[in-house]
C-alpha positions in Angstrom: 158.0 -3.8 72.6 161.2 -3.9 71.0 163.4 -7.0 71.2 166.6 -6.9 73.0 170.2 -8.0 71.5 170.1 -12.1 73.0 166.7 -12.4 71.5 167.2 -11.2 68.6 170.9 -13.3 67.8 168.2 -16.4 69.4 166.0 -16.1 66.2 168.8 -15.1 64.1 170.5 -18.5 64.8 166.8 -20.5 65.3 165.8 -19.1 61.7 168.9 -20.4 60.4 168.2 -23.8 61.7 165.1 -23.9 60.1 165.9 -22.5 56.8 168.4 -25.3 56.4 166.1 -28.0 57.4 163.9 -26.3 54.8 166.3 -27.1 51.9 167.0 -29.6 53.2 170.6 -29.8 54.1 173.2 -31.1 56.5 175.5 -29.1 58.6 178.2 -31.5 56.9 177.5 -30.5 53.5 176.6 -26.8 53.9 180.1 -26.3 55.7 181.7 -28.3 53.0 180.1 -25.7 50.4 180.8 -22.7 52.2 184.2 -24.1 52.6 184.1 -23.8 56.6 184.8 -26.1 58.9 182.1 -28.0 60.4 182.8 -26.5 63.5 182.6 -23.1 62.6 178.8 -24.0 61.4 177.7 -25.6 64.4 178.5 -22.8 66.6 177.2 -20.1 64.6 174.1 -22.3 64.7 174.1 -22.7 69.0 175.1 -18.7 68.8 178.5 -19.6 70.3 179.7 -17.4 67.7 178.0 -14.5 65.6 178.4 -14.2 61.8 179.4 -11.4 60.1 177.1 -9.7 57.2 179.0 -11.0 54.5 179.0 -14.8 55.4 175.1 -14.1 56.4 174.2 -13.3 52.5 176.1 -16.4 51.2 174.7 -18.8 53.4 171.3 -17.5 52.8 171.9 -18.5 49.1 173.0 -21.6 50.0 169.3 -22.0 51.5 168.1 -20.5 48.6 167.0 -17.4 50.8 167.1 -15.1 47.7 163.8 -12.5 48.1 165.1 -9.4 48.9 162.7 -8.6 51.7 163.6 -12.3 53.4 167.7 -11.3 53.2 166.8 -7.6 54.5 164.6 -9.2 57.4 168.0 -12.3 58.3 170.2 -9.2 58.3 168.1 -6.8 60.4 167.9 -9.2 63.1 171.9 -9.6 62.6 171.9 -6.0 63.2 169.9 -6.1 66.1 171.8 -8.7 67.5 175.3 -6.9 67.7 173.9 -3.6 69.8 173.6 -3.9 73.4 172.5 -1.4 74.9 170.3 -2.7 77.8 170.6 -1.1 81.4 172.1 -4.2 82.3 175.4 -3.6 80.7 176.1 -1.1 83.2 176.4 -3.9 85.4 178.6 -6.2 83.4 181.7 -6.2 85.8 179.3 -7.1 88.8 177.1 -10.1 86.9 178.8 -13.2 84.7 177.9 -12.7 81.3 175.4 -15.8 81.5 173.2 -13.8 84.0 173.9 -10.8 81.6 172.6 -12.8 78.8 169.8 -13.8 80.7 168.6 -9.9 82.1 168.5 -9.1 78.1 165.9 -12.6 77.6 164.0 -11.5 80.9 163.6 -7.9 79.7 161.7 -9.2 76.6 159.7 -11.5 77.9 155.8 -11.3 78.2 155.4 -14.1 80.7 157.8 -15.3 83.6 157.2 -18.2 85.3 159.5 -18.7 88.3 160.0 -21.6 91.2 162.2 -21.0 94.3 162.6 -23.5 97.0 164.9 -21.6 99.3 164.5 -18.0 99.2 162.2 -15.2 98.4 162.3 -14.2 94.6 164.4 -11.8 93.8 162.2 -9.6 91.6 160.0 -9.9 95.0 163.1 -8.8 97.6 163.8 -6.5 99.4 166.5 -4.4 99.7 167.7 -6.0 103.0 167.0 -9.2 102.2 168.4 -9.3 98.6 171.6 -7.3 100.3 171.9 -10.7 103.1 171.6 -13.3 100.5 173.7 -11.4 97.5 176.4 -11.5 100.7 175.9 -14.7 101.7 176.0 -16.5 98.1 178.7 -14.7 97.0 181.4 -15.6 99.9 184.4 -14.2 97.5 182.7 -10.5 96.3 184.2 -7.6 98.0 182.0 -5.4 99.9 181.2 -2.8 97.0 181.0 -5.6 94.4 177.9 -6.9 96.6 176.5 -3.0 96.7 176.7 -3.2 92.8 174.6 -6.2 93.1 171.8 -5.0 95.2 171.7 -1.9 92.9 171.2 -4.3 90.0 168.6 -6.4 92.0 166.7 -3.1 92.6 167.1 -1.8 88.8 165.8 -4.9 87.9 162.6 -4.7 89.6 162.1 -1.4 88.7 162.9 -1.9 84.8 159.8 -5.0 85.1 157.9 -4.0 87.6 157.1 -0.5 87.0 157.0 -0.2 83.4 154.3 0.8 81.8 152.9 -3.2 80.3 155.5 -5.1 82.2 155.0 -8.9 81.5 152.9 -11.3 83.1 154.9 -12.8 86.3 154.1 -16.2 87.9 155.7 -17.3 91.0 155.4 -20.4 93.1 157.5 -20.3 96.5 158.2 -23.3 98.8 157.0 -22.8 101.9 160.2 -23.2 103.5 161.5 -19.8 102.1 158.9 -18.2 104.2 160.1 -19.4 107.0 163.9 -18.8 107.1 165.1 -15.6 108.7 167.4 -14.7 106.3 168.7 -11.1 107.8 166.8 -11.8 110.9 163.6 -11.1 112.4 163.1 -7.4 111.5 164.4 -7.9 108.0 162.2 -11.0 106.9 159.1 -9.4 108.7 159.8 -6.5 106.2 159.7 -9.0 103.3 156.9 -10.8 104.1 154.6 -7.7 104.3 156.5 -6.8 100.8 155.2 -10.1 99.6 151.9 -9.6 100.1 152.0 -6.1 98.6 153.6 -7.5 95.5 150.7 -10.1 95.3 148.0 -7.6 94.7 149.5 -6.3 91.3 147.2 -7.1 88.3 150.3 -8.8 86.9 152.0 -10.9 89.3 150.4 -14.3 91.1 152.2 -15.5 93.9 151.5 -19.2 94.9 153.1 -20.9 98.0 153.8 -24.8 98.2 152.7 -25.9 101.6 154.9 -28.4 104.0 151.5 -30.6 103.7 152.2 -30.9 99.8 155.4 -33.6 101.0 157.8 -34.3 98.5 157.3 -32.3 94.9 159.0 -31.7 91.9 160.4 -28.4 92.6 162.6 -30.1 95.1 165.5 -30.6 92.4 165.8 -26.9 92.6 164.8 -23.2 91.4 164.3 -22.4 87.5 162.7 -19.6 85.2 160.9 -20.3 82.1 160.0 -17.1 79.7 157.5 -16.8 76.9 158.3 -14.0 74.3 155.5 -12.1 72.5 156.5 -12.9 68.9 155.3 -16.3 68.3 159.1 -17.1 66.5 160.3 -17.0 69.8 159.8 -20.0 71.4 160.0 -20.8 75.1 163.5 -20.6 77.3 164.0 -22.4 80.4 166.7 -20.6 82.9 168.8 -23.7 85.5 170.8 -21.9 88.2 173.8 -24.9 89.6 175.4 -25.2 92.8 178.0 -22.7 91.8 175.4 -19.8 90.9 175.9 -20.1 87.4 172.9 -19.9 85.1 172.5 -22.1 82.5 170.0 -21.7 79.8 167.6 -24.7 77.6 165.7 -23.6 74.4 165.3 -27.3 73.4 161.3 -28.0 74.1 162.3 -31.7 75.0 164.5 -30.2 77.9 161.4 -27.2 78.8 158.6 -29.2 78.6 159.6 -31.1 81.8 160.0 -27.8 83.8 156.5 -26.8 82.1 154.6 -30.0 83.4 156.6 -29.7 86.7 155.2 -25.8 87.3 151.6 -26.6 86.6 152.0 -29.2 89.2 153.3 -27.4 91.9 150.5 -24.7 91.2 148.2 -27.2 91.6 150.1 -28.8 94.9 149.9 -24.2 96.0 146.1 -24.5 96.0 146.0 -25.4 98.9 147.6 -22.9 101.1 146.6 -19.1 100.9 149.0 -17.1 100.4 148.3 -14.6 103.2 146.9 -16.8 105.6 150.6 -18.6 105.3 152.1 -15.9 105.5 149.7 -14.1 108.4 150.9 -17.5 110.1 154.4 -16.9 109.8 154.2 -13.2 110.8 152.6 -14.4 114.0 154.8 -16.9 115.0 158.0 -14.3 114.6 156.7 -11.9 117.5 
């Protein structure tokens, strides 16, 4: 599948990380050579910034990057980087450009591995239920701003869902989110049934934390982690704050955490059934 524009400026910057370390030289002095300010290096390198075609070729000689096929390979993927043309740029006046940033990631990804403590996935809503909590989190949208979201919601889970290899999708779910009415009674009956007829795709495992599991390390909140097919790619862990804004790690230190933290709570999931929780739940609502 072919990369989208945030992955590829990822291993752009990642593979100029490494080439450096490979000759062995300090942001300090490759800044002072370049005749840059140290600045300007460091955010190329966090890909605050992008770098223009020109600057690319020196600084490939600086790390002694001189094969022809290496230099055509740094610039393709500088190439690649500067074109967006996801679906999700239709949507760019209705999404901050970190959720942006991370539709392109999510697109490319083989693997997703998501926890939510309070409310139903949203690749997993539905379109009632993603319209009451798109509403309710975002106080200050107008009316059609909110529309626009619940269209993106719904694009989204077509463009992973129903492709023809979508990627391999974990999700573990609190209990708790299970039992909140968000939109009411008719509306979260709805969702539960969609939940179970999400969990029978070959690709997606749904686990639920039970109440009996007691405290667990999912309580500090929801996050994503995605695994990329091309084995350059490493890892990216997604952290949404109490303001809604998404905030991405790609430091292994900061994923592994999350990593151990989601094999736990699958373990804690094993025991409770997913149907028989939610079969539970269903009955208690009539």
């Amino acid at each position: 599948m072919t990369q989208d524009a945030p992955v590829q400026r990822r291993r752009l910057r990642s593979e100029l990380r490494r080439a450096r370390a490979k000759a062995g030289r300090t942001q300090r002095d490759v800044a002072e050579a370049m005749e840059w300010s140290l600045s300007k290096l460091i955010r190329i390198e966090s890909g605050s910034v992008g770098i223009s075609t020109s600057d690319l070729r020196v600084l490939l000689q600086q790390y002694g990057v001189v094969d022809p096929a290496e230099v055509d390979r740094f610039l393709g993927l500088a190439r690649a980087g500067r074109e967006q043309r996801g679906w999700w740029t239709a949507y760019r006046e209705a999404t901050p450009q970190q959720f942006q940033t991370f539709l392109g990631y999510e697109h490319s990804a083989s693997v997703i591995q998501a926890f939510q403590p309070l409310f139903i996935p949203g690749l997993l809503q539905t379109e009632e239920y993603a319209r009451t909590v798109l509403r309710i989190t975002g106080r200050s949208a107008t009316s059609e701003r909110v529309e626009e979201r619940v269209e993106l919601r719904l694009r989204r889970q077509e463009e992973l869902l129903e492709r023809a290899e979508p990627p391999e999708m974990f999700f573990v779910i609190d209990e708790a989110a299970l039992h909140r009415w968000v939109g009411g009674r008719e509306v979260m009956r709805h969702q539960l049934h969609r939940l179970k007829e999400e969990a029978t795709r070959e690709n997606v495992t749904i686990d639920v934390v039970p109440f009996s599991a007691g405290a667990h390390p999912g309580m500090q909140g929801p996050f994503v982690i995605l695994e990329f097919p091309n084995e350059r790619d490493e890892d990216l862990l997604f952290l949404e704050n109490e303001r809604g804004v998404v905030i991405s790690r790609d430091e292994q230190v900061d994923i592994d955490p999350y990593r151990d933290a989601f094999v736990e709570l699958r373990e804690l999931a094993r025991e409770a059934d997913l149907e028989a929780v939610i079969d539970k739940v269903l009955s208690q609502m009539s």
